[in-house]
BALO-506680 format. One record per residue (C-alpha): residue in one letter; x, y, z; residue number from 1. Coordinates in nm, 4 decimals, decimal comma, always signed. Each point is the difference from the previous one (the first is absolute). Last residue first. Layout:
N
SITE r     east    north       up   k
SITE A        X        Y        Z NUM
...
***
This chain:
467
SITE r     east    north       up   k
SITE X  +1,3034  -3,8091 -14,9670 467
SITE X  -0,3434  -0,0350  -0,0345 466
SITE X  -0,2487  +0,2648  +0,1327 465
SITE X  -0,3633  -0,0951  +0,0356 464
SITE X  +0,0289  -0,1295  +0,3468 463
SITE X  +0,0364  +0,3698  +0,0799 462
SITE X  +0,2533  +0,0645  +0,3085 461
SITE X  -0,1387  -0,0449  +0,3309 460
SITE X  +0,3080  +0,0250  +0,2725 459
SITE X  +0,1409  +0,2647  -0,1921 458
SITE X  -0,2665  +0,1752  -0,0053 457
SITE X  -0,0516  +0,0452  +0,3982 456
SITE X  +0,3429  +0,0584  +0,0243 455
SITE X  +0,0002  +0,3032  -0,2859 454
SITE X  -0,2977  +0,1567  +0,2493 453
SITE X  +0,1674  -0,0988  +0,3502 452
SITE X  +0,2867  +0,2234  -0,1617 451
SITE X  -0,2951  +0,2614  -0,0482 450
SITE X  -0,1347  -0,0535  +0,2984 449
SITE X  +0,3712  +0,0892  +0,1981 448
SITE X  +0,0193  +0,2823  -0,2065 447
SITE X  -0,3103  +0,1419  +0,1455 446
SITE X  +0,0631  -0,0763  +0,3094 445
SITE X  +0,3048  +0,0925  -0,0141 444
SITE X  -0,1203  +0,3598  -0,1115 443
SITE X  +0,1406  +0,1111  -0,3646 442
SITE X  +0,2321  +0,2252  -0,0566 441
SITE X  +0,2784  -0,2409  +0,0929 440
SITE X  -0,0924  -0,2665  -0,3459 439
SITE X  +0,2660  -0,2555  -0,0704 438
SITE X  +0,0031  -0,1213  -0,3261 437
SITE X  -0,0701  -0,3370  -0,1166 436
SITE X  +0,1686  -0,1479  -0,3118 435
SITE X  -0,2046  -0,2611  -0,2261 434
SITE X  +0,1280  -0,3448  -0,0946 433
SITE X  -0,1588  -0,2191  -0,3200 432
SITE X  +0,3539  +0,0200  -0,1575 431
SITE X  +0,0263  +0,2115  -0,3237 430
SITE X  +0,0600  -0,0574  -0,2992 429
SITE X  +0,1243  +0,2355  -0,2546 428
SITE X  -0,1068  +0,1531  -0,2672 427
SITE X  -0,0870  +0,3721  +0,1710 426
SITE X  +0,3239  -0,0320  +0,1704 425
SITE X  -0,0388  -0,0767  +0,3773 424
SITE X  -0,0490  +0,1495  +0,3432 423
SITE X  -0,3873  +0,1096  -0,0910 422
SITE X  -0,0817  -0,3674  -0,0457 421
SITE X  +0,0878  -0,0784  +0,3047 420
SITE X  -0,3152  +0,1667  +0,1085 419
SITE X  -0,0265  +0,2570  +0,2876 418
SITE X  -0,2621  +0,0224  +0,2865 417
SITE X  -0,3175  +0,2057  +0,0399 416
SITE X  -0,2392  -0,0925  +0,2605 415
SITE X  -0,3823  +0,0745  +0,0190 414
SITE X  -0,1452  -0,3399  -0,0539 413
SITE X  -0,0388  +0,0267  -0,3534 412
SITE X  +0,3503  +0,1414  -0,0237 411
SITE X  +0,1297  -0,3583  +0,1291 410
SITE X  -0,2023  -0,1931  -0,2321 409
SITE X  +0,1269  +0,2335  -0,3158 408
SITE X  +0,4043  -0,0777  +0,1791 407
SITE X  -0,0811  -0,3496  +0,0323 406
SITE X  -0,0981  -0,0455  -0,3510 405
SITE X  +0,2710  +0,2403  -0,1325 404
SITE X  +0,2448  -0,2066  +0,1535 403
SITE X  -0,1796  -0,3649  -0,0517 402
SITE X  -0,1006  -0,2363  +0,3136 401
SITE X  -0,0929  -0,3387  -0,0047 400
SITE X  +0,3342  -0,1112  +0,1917 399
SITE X  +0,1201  +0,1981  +0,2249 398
SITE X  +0,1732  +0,3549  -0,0905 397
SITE X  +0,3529  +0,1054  +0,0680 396
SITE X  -0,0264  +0,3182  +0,2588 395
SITE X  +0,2676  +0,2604  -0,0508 394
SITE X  -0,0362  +0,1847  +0,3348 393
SITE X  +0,0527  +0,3845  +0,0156 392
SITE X  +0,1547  +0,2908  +0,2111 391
SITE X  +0,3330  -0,1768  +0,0070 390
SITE X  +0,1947  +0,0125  +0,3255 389
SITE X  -0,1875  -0,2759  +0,2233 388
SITE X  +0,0654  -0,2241  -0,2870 387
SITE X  -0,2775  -0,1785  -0,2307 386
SITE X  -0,0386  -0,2929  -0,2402 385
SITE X  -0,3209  -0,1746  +0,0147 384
SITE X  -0,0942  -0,3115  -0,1305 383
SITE X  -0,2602  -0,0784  +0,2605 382
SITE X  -0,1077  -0,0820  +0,3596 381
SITE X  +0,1569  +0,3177  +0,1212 380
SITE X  -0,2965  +0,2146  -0,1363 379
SITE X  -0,1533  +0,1239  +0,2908 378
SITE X  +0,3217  +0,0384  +0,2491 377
SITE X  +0,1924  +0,0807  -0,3427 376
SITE X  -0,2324  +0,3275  +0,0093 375
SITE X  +0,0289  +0,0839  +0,3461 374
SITE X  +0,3911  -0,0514  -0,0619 373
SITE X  +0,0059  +0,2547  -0,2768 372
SITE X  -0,2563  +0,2786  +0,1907 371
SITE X  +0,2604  -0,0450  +0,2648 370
SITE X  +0,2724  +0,0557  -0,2065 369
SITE X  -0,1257  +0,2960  -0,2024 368
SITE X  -0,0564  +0,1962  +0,2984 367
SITE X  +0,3678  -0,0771  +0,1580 366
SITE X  +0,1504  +0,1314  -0,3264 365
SITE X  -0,2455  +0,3267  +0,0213 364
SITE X  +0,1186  +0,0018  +0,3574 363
SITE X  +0,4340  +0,0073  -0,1447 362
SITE X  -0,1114  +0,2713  -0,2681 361
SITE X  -0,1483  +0,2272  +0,2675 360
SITE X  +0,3586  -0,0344  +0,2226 359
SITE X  +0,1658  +0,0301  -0,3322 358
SITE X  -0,1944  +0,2923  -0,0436 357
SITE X  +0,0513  +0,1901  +0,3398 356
SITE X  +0,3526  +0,0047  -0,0530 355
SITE X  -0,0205  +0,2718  -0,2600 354
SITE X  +0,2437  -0,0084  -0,3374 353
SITE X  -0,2314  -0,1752  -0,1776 352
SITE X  -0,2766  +0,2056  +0,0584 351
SITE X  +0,1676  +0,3784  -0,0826 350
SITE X  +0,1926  -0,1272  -0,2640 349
SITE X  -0,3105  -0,1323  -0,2218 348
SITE X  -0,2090  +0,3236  +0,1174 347
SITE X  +0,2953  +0,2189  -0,1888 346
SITE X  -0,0259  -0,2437  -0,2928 345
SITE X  -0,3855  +0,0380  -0,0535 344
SITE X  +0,0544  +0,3700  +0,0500 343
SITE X  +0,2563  -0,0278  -0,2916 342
SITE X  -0,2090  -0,1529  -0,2194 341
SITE X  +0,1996  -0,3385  -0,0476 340
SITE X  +0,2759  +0,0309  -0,3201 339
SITE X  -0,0366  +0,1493  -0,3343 338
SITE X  -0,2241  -0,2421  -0,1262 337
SITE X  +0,1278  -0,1860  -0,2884 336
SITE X  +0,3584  +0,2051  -0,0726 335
SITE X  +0,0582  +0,0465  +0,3443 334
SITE X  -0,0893  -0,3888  +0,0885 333
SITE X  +0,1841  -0,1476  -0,3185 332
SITE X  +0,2763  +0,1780  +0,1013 331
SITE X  +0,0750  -0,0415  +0,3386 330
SITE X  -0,0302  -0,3762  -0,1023 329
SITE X  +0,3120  +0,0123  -0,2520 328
SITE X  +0,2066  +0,2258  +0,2134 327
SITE X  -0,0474  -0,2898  +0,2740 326
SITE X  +0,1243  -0,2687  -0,2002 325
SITE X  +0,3773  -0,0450  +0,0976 324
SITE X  -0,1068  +0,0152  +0,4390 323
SITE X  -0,3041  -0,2366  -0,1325 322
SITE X  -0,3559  +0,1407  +0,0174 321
SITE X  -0,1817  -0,0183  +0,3532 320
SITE X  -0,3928  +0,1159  -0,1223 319
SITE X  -0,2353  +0,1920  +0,2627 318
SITE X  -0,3780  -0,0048  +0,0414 317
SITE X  -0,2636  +0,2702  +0,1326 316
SITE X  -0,3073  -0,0268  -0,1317 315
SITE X  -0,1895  +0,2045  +0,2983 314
SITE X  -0,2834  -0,2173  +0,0616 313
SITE X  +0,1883  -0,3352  -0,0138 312
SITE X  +0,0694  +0,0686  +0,3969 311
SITE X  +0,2085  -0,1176  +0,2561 310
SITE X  +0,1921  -0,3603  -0,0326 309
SITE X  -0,1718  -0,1852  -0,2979 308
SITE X  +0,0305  +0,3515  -0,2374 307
SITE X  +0,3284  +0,1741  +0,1348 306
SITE X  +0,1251  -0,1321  -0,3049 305
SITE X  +0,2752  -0,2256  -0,1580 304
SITE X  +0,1860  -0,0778  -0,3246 303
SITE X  +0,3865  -0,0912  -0,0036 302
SITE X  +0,2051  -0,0701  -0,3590 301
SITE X  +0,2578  -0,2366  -0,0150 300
SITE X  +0,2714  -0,0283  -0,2803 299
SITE X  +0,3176  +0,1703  +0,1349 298
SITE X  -0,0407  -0,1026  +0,3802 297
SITE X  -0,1156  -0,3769  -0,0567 296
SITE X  +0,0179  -0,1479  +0,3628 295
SITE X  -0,0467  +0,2811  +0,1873 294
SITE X  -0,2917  +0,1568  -0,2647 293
SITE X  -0,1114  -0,3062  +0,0064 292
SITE X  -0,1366  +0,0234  +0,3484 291
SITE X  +0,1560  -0,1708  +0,2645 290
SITE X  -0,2128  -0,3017  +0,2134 289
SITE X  -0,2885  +0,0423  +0,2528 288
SITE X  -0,0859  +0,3941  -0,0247 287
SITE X  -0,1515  +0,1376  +0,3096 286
SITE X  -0,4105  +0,0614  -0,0101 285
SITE X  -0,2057  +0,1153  -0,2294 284
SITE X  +0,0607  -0,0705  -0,3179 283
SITE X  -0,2087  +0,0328  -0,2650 282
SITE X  +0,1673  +0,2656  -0,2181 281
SITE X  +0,3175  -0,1935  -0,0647 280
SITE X  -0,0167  -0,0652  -0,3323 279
SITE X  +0,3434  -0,0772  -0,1273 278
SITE X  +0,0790  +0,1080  -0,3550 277
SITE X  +0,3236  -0,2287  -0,1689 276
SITE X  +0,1971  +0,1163  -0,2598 275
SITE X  +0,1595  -0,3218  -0,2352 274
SITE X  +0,2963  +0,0259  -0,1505 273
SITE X  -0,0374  -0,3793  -0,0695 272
SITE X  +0,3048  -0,1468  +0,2659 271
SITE X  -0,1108  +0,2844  +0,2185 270
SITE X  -0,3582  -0,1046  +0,0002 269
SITE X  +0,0613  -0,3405  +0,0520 268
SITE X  +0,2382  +0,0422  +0,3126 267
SITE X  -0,2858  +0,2378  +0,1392 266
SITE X  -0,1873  -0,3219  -0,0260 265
SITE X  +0,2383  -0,2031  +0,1691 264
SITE X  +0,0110  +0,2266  +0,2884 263
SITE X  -0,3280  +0,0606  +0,0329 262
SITE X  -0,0687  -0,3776  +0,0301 261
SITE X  +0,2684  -0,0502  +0,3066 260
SITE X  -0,1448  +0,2889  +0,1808 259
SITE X  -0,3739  -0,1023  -0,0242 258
SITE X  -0,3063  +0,1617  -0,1889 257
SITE X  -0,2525  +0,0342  +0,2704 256
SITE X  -0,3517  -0,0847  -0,2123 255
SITE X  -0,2844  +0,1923  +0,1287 254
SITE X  -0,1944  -0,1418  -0,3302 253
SITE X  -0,1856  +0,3185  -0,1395 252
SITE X  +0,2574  +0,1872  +0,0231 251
SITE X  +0,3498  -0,1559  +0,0867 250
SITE X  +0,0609  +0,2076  +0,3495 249
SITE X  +0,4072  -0,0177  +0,0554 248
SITE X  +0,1370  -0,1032  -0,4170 247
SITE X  -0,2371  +0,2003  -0,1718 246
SITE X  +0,1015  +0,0162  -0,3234 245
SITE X  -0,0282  +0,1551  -0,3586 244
SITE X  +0,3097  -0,1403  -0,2423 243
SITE X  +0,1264  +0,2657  -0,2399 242
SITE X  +0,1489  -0,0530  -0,3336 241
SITE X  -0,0975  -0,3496  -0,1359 240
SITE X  +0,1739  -0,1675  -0,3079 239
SITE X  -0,2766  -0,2088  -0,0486 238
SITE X  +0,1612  -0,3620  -0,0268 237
SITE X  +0,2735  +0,0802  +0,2373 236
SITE X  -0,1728  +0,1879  +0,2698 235
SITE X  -0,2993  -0,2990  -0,0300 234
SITE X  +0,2211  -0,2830  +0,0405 233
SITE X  +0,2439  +0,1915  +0,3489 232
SITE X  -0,3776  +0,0502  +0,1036 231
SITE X  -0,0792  -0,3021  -0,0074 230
SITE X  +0,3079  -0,1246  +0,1819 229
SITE X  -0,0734  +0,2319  +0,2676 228
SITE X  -0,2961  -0,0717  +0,1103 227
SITE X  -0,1712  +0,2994  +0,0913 226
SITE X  -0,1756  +0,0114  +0,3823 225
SITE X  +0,1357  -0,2381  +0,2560 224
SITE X  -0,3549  -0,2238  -0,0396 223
SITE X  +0,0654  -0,0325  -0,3420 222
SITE X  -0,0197  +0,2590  -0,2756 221
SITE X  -0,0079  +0,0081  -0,4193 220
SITE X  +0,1040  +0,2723  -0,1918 219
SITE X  -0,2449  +0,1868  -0,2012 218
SITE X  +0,0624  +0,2378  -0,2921 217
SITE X  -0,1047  +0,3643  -0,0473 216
SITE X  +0,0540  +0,2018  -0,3549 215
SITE X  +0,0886  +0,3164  +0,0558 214
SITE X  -0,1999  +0,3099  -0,1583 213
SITE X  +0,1116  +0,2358  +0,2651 212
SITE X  -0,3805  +0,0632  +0,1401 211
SITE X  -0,0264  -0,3769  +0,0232 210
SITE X  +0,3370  -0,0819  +0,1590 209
SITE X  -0,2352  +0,2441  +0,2947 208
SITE X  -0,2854  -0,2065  -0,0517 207
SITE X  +0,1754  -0,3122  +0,0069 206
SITE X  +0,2006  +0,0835  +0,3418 205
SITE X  -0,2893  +0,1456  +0,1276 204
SITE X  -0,1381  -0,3263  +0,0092 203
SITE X  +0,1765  -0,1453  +0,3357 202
SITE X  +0,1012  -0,3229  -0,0923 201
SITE X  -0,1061  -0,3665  -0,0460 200
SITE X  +0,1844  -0,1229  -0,3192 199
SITE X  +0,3060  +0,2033  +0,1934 198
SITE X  +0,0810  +0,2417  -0,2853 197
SITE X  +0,2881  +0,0956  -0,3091 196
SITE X  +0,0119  +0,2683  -0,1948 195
SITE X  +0,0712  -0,0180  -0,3311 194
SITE X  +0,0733  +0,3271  -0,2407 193
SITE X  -0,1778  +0,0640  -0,3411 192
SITE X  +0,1076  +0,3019  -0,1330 191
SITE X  +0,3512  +0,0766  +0,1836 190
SITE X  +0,0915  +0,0810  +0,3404 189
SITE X  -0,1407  -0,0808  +0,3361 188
SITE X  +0,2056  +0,1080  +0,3082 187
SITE X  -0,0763  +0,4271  +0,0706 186
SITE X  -0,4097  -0,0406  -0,1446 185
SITE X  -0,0005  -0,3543  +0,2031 184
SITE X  +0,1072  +0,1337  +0,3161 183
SITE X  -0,2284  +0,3073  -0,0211 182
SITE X  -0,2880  -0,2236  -0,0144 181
SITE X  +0,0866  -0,1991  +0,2363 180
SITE X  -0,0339  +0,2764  +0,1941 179
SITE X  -0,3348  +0,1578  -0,0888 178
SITE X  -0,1446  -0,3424  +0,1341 177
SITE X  +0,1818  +0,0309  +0,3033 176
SITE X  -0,1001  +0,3934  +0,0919 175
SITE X  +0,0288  +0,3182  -0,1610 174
SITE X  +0,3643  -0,0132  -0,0301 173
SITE X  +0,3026  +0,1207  +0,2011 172
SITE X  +0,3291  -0,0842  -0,1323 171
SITE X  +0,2825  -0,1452  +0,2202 170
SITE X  +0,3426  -0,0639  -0,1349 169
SITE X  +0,1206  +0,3883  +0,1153 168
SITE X  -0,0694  -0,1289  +0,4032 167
SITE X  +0,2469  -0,2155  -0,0461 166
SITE X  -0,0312  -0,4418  +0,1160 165
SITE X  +0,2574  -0,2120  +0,0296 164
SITE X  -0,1559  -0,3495  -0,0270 163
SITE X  -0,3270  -0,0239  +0,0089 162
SITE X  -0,0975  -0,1953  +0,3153 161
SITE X  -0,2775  +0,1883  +0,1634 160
SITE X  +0,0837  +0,1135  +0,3472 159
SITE X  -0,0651  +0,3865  -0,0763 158
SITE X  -0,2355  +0,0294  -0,2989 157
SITE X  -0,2006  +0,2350  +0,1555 156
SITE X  +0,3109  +0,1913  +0,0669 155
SITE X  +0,0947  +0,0347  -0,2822 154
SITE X  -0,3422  +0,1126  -0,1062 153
SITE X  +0,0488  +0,2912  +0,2101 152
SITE X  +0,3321  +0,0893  -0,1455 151
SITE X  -0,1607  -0,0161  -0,3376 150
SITE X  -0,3198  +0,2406  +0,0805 149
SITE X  +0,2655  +0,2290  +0,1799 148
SITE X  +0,2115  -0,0058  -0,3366 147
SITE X  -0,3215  +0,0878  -0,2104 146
SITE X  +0,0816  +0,3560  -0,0657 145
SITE X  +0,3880  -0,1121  -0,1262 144
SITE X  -0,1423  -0,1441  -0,3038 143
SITE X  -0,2328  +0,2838  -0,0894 142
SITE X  -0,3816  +0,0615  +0,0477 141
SITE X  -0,1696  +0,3055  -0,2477 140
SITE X  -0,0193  +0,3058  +0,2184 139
SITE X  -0,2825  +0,1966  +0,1618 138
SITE X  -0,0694  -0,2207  +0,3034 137
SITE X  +0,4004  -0,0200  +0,0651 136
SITE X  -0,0222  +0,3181  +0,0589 135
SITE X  -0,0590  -0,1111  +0,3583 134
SITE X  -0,2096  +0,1335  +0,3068 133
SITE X  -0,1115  -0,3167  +0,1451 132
SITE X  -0,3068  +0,0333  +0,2379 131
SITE X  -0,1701  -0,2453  -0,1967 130
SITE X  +0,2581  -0,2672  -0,0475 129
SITE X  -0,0460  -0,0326  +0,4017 128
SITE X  -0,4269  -0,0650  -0,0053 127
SITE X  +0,1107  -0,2198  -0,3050 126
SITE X  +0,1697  -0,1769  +0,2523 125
SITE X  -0,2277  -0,0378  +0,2621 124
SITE X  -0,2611  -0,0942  -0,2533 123
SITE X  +0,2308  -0,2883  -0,0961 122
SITE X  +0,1082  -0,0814  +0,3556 121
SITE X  -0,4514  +0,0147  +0,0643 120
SITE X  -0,0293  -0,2568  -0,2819 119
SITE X  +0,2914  -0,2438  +0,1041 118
SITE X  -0,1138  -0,0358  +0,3886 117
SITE X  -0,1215  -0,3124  -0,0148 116
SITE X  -0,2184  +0,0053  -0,3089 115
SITE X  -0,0132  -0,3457  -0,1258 114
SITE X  +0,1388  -0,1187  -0,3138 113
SITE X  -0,1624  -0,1450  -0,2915 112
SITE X  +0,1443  -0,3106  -0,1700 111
SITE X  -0,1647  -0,0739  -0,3787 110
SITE X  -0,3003  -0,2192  -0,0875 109
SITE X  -0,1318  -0,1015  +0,3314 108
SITE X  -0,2761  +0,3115  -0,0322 107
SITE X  -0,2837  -0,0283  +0,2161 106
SITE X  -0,2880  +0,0790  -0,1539 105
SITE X  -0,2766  +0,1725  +0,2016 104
SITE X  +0,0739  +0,3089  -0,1679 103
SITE X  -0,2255  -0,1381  -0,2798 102
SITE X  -0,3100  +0,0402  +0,1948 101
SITE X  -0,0568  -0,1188  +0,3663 100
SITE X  -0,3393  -0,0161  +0,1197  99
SITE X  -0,0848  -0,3363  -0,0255  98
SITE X  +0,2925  -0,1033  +0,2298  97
SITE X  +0,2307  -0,2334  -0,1439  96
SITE X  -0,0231  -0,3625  +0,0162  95
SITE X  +0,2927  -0,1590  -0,0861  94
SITE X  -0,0422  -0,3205  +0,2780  93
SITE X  +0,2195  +0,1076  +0,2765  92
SITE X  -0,1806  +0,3662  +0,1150  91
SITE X  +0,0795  +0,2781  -0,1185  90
SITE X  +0,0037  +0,3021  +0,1954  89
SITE X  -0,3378  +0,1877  +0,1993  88
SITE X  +0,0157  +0,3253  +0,1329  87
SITE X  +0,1874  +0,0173  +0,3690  86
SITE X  -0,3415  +0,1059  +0,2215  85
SITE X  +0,0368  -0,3357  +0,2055  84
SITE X  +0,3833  -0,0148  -0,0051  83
SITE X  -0,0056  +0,3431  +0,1879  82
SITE X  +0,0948  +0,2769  -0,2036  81
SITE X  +0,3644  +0,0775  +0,0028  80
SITE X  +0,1111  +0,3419  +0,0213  79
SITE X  +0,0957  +0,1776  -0,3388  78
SITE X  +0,2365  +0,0435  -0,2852  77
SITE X  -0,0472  +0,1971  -0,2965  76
SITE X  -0,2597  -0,0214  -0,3168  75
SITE X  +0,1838  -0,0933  -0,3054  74
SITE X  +0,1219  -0,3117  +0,1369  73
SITE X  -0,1965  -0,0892  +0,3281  72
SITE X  +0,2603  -0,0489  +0,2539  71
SITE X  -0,1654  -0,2127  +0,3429  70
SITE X  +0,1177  +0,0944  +0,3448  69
SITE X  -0,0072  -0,2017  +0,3079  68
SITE X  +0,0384  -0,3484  -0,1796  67
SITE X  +0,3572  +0,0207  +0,1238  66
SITE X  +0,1465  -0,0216  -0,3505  65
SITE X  -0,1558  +0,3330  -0,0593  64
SITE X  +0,1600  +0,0915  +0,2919  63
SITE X  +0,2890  -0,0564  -0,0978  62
SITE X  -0,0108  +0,1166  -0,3307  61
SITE X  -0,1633  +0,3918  +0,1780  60
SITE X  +0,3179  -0,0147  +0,2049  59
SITE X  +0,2318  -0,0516  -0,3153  58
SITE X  -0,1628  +0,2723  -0,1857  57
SITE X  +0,0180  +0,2242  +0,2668  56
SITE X  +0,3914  -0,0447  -0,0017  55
SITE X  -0,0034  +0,0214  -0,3639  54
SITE X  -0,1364  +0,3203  +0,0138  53
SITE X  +0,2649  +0,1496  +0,1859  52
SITE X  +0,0006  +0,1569  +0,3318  51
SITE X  -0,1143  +0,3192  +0,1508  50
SITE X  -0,3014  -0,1186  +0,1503  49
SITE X  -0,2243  +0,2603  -0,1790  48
SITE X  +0,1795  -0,0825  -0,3617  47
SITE X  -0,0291  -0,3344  +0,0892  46
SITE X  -0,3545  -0,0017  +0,0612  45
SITE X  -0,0551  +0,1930  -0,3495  44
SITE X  +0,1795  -0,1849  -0,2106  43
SITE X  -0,1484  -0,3745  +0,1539  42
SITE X  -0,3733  +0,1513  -0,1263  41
SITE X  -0,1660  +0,0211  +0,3677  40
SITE X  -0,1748  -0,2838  +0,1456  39
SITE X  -0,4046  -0,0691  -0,0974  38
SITE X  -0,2211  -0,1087  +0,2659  37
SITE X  -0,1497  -0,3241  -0,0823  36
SITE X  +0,0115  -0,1622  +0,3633  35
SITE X  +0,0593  +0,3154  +0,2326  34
SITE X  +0,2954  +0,1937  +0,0963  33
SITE X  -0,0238  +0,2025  +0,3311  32
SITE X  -0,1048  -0,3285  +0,1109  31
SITE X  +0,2033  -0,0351  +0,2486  30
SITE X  +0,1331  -0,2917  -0,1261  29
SITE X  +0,0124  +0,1329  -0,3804  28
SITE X  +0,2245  +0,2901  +0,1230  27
SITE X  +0,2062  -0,2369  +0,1695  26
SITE X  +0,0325  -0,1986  -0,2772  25
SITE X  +0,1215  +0,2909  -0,1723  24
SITE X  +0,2375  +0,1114  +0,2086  23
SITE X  +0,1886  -0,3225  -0,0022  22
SITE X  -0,0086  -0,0281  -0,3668  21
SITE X  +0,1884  +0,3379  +0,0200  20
SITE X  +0,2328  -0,1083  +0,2710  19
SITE X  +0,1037  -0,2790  -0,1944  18
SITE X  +0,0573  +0,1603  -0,3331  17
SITE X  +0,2611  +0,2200  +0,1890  16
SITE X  +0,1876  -0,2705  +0,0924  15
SITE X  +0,2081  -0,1264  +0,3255  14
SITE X  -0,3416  +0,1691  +0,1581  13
SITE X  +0,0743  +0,1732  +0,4041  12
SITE X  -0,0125  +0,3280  -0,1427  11
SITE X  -0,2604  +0,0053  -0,3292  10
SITE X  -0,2770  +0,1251  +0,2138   9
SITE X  -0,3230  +0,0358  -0,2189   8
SITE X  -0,3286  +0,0479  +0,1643   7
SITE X  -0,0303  +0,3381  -0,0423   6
SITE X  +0,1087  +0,0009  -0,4014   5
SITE X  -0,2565  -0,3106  -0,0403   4
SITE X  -0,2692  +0,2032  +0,1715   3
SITE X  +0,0326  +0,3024  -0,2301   2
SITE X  -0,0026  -0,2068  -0,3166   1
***
């Protein structure tokens, strides 16, 4: 650490990140830093330098990217070792190295963020909560004890199209999934109540009508998301409540629900007395089109997290109620759960109210998108749909191949994808598709193999198989 703190001379730098990268490969240059030494824990260096974690973070990324460094997760980040004494990745053709076990998998199945500079801001901030002094750590949480938390959130919502927006119609929950829960415990009355799904959808929205004893119907989709005549025939024959959506990042599909259609199905739901819940937990990026909650202000119901963007670890999620039904939410979350933990709350506000995470959030974006176009670059011969801003492909099958065939093949080889099958009712059927998440903990090399992997597969598929 010594000869990074003499070498650094942030005068003369337009950024603070720069002059730390900058001191480090001078370090490495000189050899005062050798191929597979070990560089400080990010907290640490910044706490000598006098800046902020982030900062360090960003230079370590950087370099990272450089091929200078290399971030083993779990273990730190180090100097480079030349290719020759890099350990071996995957090659091409599936084969993984004998000596891998089980961790060997690499795991397509759901998005997973890299750290780039999210884990030390955390630790950073719980370093903060720390040295709090509050009574608030001996009291039960109260409405006006998670106004911070709300501003904050406000703020993280900045430039998304909700219509007028109070900090007093925001609820936190423990993440998405938690919820939608909490919007179908303040919406859903009576003993058997209908909610109504994309036939490919997200399925927390079944477990959660699940939990309230709701019965869940299908509406059918196009390639602009729910058709709206279908659903104005299922509203009316079932009598449906709540409608679960995700009009910006339609999981599994990446459907981008447009203007025009959102507007004639938030004519539907009005006409019916219809809420509407808009899942809005996997986007990334700027909205496209306004939310229902803009379109529909007294029946639409917003869901999002900081889970895509910055971390699932902490379970943080918020809920927009309508300006009329805001008492009603309030209440289902005091009377279910009281509210966040307060420390969870305090660490909430303190992150989304510094700059230094939307400038974390913004390279976790840029992550994702490469690893998306270095996956369409192998796989661009088929049925893929994909967008820069969507931390999956939705990948229609060729002919020959089966869902849960394809899937068993693919975990055979070391790679685990997601079914159709798991975006549907139990009785319904599904199309022979699968969704492909972006891995960022992984190496590109080794995420790279494992698209090469699925490729290789699809380009054989079992003779046996009939479609």
């Amino acid at each position: 650490m010594d000869t990074i703190l003499q070498l650094y001379r942030p005068e003369g730098h337009p950024a603070k990140y720069k002059a730390v990268a900058e001191a480090i490969r001078q370090a490495i240059a000189e050899q005062l830093l050798v191929a597979g030494s070990q560089l400080p824990p990010v907290r640490d260096l910044a706490w000598d330098l006098k800046i902020t974690p982030g900062t360090v973070a960003r230079a370590y990324t950087t370099l990272t990217d450089e091929g200078i460094l290399t971030a083993v997760v779990g273990r730190g980040t180090f100097v480079a070792l030349p290719e020759a004494q890099q350990p071996g990745v995957l090659d091409h053709r599936c084969e993984w190295p004998a000596q891998q076990d089980d961790s060997a998998m690499v795991n397509l199945f759901s998005p997973t963020l890299p750290d780039v500079g999210q884990v030390a801001l955390i630790q950073d901030g719980l370093t903060r909560l720390s040295s709090r002094r509050s009574l608030d750590l001996l009291s039960y949480p109260t409405r006006d004890t998670f106004e911070p938390a709300r501003q904050a959130v406000m703020r993280w919502l900045a430039g998304t199209p909700l219509g007028p927006l109070d900090p007093d119609d925001i609820v936190l929950s423990h993440g998405g999934q938690n919820g939608v829960t909490l919007v179908m415990q303040a919406v859903l009355r009576g003993r058997r109540p209908v909610v109504v799904v994309e036939e490919l959808c997200y399925p927390g929205f079944r477990r959660a009508a699940e939990l309230m004893r709701a019965e869940v119907v299908t509406v059918p989709m196009d390639g602009q998301g729910i058709i709206p005549e279908a659903l104005e025939a299922v509203v009316s024959r079932h009598n449906a409540q709540l409608l679960c959506t995700s009009p910006e990042i339609q999981n599994p599909t990446g459907i981008i629900t447009p203007l025009s259609r959102r507007k004639q199905i938030a004519e539907i739901a009005q006409r019916f007395g219809m809420q509407i819940l808009e899942d809005d937990c996997y986007r990334i990026a700027q909205s496209h089109h306004l939310c229902y909650r803009a379109l529909l202000p007294r029946h639409s119901w917003y869901v999002a997290s900081i889970s895509k963007a910055l971390t699932p670890a902490l379970r943080v999620g918020f809920v927009v109620a309508p300006h009329e039904k805001r008492a009603d939410l309030r209440r289902v979350a005091e009377h279910g759960f009281f509210g966040l933990a307060l420390p969870l709350a305090h660490l909430t506000a303190d992150l989304l109210m510094r700059e230094e995470t939307y400038e974390i959030v913004a390279r976790v974006n840029d992550t994702l998108a490469q690893l998306v176009r270095r996956s369409v670059n192998i796989l661009g011969g088929f049925d893929i749909a994909w967008r820069e801003d969507v931390p999956f492909l939705w990948l229609n099958l060729p002919q020959g191949w089966r869902a849960g065939a394809f899937c068993q093949a693919a975990e055979a080889q070391g790679v685990q994808v997601r079914s159709a099958e798991d975006f549907t009712l139990r009785d319904a059927r599904a199309p022979h598709a699968v969704r492909i998440a972006v891995n960022a903990q992984a190496s590109v090399e080794r995420f790279e193999a494992a698209i090469h992997c699925l490729r290789r597969l699809l380009d054989n598929p079992p003779e046996q198989i009939a479609v």
